[in-house]
Structure formats: C-alpha cells, structure tokens
C-alpha positions as a LaTeX table, in Angstrom:
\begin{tabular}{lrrr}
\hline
Residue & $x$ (\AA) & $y$ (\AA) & $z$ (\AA) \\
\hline
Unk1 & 9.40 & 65.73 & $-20.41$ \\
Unk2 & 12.97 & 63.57 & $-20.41$ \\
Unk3 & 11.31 & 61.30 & $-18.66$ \\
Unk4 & 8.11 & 60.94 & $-20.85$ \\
Unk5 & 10.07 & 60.76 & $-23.72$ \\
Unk6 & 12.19 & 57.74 & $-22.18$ \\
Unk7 & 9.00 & 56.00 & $-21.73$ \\
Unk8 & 7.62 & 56.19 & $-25.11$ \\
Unk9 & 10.59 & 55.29 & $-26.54$ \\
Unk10 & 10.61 & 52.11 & $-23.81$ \\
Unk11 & 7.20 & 51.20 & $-24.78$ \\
Unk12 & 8.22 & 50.97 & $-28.62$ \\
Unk13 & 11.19 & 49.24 & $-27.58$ \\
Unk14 & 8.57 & 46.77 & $-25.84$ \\
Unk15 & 6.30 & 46.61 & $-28.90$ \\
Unk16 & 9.31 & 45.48 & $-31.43$ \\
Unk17 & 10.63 & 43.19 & $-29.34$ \\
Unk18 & 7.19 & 41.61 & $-28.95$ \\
Unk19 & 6.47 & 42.02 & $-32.85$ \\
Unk20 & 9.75 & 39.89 & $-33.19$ \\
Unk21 & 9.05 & 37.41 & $-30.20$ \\
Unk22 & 5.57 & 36.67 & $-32.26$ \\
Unk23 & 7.08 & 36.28 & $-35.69$ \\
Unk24 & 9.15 & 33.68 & $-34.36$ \\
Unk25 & 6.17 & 31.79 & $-32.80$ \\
Unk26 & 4.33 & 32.09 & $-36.16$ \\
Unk27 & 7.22 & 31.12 & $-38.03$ \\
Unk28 & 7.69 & 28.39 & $-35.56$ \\
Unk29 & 4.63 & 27.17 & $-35.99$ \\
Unk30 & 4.61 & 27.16 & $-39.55$ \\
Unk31 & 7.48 & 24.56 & $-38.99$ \\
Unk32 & 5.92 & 22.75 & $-37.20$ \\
Unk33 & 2.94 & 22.06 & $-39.01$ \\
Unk34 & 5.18 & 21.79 & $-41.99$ \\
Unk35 & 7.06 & 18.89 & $-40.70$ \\
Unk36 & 4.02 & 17.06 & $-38.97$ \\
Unk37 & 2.35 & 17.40 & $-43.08$ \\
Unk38 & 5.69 & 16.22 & $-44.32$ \\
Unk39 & 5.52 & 13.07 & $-41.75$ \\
Unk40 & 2.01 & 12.36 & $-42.51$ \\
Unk41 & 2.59 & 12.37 & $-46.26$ \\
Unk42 & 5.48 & 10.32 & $-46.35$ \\
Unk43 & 5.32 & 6.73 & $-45.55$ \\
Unk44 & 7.68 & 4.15 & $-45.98$ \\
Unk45 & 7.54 & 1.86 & $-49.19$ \\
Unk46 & 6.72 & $-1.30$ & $-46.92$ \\
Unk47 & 3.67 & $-0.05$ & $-45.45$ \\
Unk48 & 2.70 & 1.59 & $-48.37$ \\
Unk49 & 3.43 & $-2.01$ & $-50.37$ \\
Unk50 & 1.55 & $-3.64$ & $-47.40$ \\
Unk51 & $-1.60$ & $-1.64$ & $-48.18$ \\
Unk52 & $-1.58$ & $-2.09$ & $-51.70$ \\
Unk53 & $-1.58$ & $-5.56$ & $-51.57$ \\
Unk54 & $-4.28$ & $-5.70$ & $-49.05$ \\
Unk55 & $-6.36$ & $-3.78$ & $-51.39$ \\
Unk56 & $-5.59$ & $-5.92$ & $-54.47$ \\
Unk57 & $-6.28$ & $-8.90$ & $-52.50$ \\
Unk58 & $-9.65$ & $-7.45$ & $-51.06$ \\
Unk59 & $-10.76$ & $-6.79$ & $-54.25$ \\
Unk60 & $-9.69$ & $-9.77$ & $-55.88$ \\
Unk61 & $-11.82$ & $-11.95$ & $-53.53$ \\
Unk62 & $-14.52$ & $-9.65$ & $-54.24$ \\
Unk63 & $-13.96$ & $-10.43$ & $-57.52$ \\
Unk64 & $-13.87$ & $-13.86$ & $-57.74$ \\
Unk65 & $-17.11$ & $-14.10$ & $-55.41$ \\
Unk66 & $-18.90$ & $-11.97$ & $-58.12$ \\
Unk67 & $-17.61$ & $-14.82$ & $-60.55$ \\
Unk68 & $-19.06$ & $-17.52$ & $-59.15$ \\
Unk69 & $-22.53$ & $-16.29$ & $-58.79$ \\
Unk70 & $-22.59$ & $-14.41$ & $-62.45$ \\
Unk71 & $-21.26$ & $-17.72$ & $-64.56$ \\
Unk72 & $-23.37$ & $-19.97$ & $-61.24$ \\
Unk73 & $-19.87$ & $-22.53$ & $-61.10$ \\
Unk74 & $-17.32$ & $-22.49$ & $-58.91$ \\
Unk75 & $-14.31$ & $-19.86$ & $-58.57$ \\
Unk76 & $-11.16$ & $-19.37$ & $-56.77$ \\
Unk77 & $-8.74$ & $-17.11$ & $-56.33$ \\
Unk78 & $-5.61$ & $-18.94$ & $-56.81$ \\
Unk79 & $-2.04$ & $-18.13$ & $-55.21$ \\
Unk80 & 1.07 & $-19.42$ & $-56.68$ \\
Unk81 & 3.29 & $-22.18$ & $-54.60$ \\
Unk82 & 6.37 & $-22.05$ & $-56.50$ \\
Unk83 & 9.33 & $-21.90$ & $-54.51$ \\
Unk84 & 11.31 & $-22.24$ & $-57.80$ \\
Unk85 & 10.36 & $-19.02$ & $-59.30$ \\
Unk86 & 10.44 & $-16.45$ & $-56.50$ \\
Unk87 & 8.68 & $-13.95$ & $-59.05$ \\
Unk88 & 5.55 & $-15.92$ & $-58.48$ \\
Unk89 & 5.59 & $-17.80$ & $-55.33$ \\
Unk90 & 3.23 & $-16.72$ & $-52.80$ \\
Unk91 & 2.95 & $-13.77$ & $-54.73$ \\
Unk92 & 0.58 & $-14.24$ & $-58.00$ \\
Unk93 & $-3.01$ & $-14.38$ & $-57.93$ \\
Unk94 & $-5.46$ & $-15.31$ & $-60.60$ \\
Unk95 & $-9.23$ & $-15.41$ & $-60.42$ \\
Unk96 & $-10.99$ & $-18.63$ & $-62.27$ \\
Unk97 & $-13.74$ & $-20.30$ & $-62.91$ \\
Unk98 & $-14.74$ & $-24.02$ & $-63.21$ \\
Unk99 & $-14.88$ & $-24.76$ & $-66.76$ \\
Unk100 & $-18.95$ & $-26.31$ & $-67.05$ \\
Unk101 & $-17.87$ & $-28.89$ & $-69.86$ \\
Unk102 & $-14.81$ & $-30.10$ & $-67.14$ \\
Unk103 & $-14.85$ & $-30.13$ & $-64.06$ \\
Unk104 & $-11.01$ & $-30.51$ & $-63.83$ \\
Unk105 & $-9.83$ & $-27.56$ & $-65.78$ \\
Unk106 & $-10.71$ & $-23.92$ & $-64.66$ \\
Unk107 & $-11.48$ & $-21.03$ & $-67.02$ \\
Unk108 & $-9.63$ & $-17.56$ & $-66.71$ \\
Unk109 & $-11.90$ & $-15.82$ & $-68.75$ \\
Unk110 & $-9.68$ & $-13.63$ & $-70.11$ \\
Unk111 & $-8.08$ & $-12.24$ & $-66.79$ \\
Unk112 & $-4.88$ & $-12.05$ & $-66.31$ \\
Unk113 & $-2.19$ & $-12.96$ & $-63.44$ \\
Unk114 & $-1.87$ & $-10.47$ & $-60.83$ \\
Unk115 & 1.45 & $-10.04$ & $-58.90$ \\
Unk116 & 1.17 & $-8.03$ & $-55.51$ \\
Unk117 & 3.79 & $-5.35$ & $-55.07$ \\
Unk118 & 7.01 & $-6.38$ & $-54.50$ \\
Unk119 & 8.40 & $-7.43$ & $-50.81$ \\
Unk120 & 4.93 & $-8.55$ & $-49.79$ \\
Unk121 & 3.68 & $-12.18$ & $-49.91$ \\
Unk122 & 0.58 & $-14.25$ & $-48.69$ \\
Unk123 & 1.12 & $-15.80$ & $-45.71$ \\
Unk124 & 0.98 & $-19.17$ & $-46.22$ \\
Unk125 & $-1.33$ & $-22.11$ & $-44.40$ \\
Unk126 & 1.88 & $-24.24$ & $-43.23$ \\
Unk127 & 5.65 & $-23.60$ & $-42.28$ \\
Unk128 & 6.50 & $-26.39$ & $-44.60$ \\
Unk129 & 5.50 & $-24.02$ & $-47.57$ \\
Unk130 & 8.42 & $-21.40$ & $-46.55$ \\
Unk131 & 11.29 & $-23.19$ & $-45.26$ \\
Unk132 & 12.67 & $-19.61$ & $-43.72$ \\
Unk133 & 9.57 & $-19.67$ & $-41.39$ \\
Unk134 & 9.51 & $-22.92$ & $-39.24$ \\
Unk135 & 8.92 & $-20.68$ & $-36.34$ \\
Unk136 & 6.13 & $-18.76$ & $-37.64$ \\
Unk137 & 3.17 & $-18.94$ & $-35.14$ \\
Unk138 & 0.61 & $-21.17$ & $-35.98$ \\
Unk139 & $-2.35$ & $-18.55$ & $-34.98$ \\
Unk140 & $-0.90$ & $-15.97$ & $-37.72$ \\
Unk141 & $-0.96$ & $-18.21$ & $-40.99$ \\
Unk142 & $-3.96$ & $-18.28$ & $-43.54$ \\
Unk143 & $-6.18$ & $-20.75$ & $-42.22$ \\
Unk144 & $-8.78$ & $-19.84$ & $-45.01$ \\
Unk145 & $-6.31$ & $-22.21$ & $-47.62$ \\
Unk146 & $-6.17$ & $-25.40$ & $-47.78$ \\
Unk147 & $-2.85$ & $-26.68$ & $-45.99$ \\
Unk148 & $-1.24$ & $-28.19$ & $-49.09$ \\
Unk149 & $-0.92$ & $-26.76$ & $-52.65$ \\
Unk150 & $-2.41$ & $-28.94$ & $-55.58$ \\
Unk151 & $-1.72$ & $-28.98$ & $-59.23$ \\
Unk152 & $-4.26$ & $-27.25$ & $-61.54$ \\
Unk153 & $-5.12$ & $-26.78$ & $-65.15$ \\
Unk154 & $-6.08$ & $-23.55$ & $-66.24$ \\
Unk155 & $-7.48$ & $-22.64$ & $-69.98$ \\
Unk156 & $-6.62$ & $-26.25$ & $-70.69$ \\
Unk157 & $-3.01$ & $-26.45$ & $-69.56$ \\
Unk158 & $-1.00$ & $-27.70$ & $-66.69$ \\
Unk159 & $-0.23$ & $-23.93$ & $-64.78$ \\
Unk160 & 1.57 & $-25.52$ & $-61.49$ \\
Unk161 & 0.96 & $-25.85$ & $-58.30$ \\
Unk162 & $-1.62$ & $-23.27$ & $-56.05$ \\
Unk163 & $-3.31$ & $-22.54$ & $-52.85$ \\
Unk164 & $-6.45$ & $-21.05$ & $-53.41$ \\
Unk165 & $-9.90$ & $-19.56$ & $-51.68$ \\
Unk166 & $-13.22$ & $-21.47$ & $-53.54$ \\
Unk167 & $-16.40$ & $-19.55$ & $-53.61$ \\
Unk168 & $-19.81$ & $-21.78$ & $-54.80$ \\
Unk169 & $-22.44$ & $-20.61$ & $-57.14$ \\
Unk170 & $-24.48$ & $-19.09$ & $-54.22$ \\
Unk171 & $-21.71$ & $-17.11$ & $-52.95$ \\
Unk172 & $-20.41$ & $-18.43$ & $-50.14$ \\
Unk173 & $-17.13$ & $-19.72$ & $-49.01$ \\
Unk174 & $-14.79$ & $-21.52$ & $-45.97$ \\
Unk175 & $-14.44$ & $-18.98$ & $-43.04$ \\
Unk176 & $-10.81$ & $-18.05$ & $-42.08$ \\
Unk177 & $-8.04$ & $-15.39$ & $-42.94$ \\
Unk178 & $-5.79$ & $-14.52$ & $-45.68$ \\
Unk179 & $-2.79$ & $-12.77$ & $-44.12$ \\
Unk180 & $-0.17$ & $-10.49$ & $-45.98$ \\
Unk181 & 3.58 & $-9.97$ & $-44.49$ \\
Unk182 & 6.87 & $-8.07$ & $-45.76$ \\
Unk183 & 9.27 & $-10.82$ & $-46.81$ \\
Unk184 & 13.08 & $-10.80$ & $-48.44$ \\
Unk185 & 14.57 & $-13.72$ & $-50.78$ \\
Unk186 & 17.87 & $-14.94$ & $-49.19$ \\
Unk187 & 19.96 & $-17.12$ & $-51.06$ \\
Unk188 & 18.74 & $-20.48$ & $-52.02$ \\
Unk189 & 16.27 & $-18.72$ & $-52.76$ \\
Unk190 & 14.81 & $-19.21$ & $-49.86$ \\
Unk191 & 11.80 & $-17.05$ & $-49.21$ \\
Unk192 & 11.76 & $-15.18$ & $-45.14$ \\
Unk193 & 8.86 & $-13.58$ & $-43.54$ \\
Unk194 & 10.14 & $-11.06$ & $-41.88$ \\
Unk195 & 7.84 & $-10.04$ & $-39.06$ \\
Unk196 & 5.05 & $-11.89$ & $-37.89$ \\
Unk197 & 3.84 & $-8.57$ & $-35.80$ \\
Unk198 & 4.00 & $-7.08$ & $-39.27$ \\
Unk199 & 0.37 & $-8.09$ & $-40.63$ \\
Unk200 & $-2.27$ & $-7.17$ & $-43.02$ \\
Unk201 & $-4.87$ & $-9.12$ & $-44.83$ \\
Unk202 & $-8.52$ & $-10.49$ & $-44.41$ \\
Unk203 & $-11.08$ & $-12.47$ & $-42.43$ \\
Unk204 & $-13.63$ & $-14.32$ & $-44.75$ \\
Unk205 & $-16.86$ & $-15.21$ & $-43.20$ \\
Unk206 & $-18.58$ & $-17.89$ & $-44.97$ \\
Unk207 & $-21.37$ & $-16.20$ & $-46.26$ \\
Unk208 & $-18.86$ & $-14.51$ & $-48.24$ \\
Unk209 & $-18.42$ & $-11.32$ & $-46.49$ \\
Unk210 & $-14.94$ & $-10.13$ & $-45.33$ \\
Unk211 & $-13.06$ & $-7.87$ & $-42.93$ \\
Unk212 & $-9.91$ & $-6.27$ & $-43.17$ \\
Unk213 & $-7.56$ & $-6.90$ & $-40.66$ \\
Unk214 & $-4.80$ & $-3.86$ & $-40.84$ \\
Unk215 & $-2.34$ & $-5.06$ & $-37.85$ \\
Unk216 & $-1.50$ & $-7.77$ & $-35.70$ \\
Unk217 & $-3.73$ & $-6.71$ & $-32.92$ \\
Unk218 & $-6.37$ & $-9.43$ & $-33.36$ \\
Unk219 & $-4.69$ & $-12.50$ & $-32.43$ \\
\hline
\end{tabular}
C-alpha cells in the first residue's frame, strides 16, 4: 500500500511540475510573439520618412500627369534648387500647368507647395547641385530631370530656380528615375546625402507609367 501511495503521490509530483514546465513555455511564447509584434510595429523615423515621401512623390506625379491631359497643356512637377533656403531645397514640390495665354509662365491652379517629410530629399541629376555629394555614384542620381535647374514663373511671378518632370497633353513623359535619400544639413549649410545604399523613389516609363523602386537593389 506504502508503496502505491508513494507512486501516486510521484505521479502528481510529475503532473505539477509539468503543469509549471508548460506555463513557462506558454508564457514564453507569449513573449515572444509580443516582442516580434513590438519589432514589426515599430520602425524607425527614417524609414518611415523614406516611405512617406515616396508616396507623396508617387502620387504627385500621378497628379501632375492627370493635369496635363484634363487642362490638354503641359505640366510638371517642379522641385526646388535652392541651396540658400535649406527648408526648400531639394525638398518642395509643386504641380503646374502651362498657362495657355503664355507659354512662359505656369499656372498652379490653386495647389499648393508640398514639402516631403523632413530628413529626406530628391536626389538630384548632378553632384554639382549638392556640394556634400561629389562622390555620389553617377548610376544612383535622377536621370528623369534635366541636369541643370532653370528659373520659372509661376502664377505670374518669378518663384526661383527648379528641376522638374514635364508630362504633354497626351500623357506621356521622359523615361528615367526620381530617387529619394535620408540627408542632414551641416554647416554652411551644406546639404549631405547620407547613404547612397539608402534609396527609395521611382522609375517613369515614358508612356507615363511608373514603378516604385523601394531599395537600392536595382542598380
């Protein structure tokens, strides 16, 4: 009977210490999958920034394609070159439209300026345009802008100096990119691209169409 008895009472012993060897698991687990949510949820501001923009620019082009074929003139999307004002340069986009009655001013229609968040600027066509970057490869720079900025009037006044994508009445555009990279102002100001592995942005296709290009990987 001793004997029996010392067996049961083994055999609980067992079945608590295995009750407690699987709450840990669960709870474990829990853990687990509570830190792998928190990681997935939480992103760093750059890459969040970085994504932003891309979508802002994305839809801007969009936008300014939709402009040209609904008032049948051309439109751009125009990017600030203003190394003065570090608020703006690289960093401000406007969609406009070629004003019918003359040809040299351009018509915002109302719309307003559109900064993307800040930290993240358009990578621009030349090193020249961001003394920081002299080293920047040449295949990673937005080939889909002309390589110098030019002076523009918009609603009638002088508004600076921009790069810019043009899209004609039927749509259609120049193939080539529009890149996006994390930058910092040092003094100067002088603006620095960080990262040139460190990309996001678009490939235009001259019938208007675009892909997004989310890393480096293509070139």
């Amino acid at each position: 009977m001793n004997g029996t008895l010392q067996a049961c009472a083994a055999r609980r012993g067992c079945e608590r210490g295995f009750t407690l060897v699987e709450m840990l698991v669960v709870a474990g687990l829990i853990l687990a999958l509570t830190a792998a949510a928190g990681t997935a949820f939480w992103r760093p501001a750059e890459a969040v920034g970085m994504e932003s923009s891309q979508g802002t620019l994305a839809a801007l082009i969009e936008s300014t394609r939709g402009r040209a074929v609904l008032t049948q003139q051309n439109a751009r999307l125009v990017i600030a070159c203003d190394p003065a004002s570090p608020d703006r340069h690289l960093r401000l986009l406007q969609v406009v439209h070629q004003d019918p009655a003359d040809s040299g001013n351009w018509l915002s229609s109302g719309g307003g300026e559109v900064r993307l968040p800040e930290g993240v600027r358009v990578v621009p066509p030349s090193a020249s345009a961001v003394p920081g970057n002299a080293s920047w490869p040449a295949a990673r720079r937005s080939t889909a802008l002309a390589t110098t900025a030019q002076a523009m009037r918009i609603d009638g006044a002088a508004a600076g100096a921009f790069y810019w994508i043009q899209f004609t009445a039927r749509g259609t555009t120049s193939a080539g990119m529009v890149l996006l990279s994390p930058c910092r102002i040092d003094a100067g100001p002088v603006l620095v691209l960080d990262n040139p592995d460190n990309l996001r942005g678009v490939v235009l296709r001259s019938s208007g169409g675009l892909t997004l290009i989310n890393d480096s990987s293509p070139f």
